[in-house]
N, C-alpha and C positions, 0 to 999 in steps of 0.2 A: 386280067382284072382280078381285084379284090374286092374284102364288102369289110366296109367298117362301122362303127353305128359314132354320129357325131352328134352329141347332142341328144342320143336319143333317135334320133333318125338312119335309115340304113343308107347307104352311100357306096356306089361302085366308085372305086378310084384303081387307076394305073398303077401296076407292080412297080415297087421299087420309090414309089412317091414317097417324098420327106414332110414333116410336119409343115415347114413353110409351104411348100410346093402345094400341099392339101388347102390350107389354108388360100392362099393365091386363087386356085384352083375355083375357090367357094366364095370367092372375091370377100374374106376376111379383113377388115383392117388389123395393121399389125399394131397401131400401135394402142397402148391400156388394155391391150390382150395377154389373157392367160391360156394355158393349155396343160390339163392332164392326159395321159396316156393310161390306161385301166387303173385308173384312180393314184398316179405317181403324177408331181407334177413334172412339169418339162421347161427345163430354163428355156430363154430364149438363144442362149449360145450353145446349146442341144435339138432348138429344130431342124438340124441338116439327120436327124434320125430318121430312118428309114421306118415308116409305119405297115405296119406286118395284117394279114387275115384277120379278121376279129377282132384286131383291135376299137376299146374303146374310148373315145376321144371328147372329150368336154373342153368347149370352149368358152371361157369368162370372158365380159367386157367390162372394163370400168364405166361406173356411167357417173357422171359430175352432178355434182349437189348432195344431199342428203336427209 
């Protein structure tokens, strides 16, 4: 197990887990979602990245209207 902070919150998650997989995991919707990695952002044809100790993880959601 790891501890990542998403959102500000800490989180154990499985070695080896990927951005999607984290995501999934936290039953995220994917889609109008964004994702930085320690403040980098992270395309979405790069969440097969494996998310390491410590990392930390910010997840945006678009929300409609304005």
């Amino acid at each position: 197990m790891i501890i990542v902070a998403v959102n500000g919150e800490t989180h154990r998650v499985t070695a080896g887990v990927t951005v999607a997989g984290l995501l999934a995991a936290l039953q995220v919707p994917t889609e109008g979602v964004a994702v930085a990695v320690d403040a980098a952002v992270v395309p979405r044809t790069s969440w097969d990245r494996v998310v390491v100790d410590g990392d930390e993880i910010e997840v945006l959601c678009a929300v409609p209207g304005g």
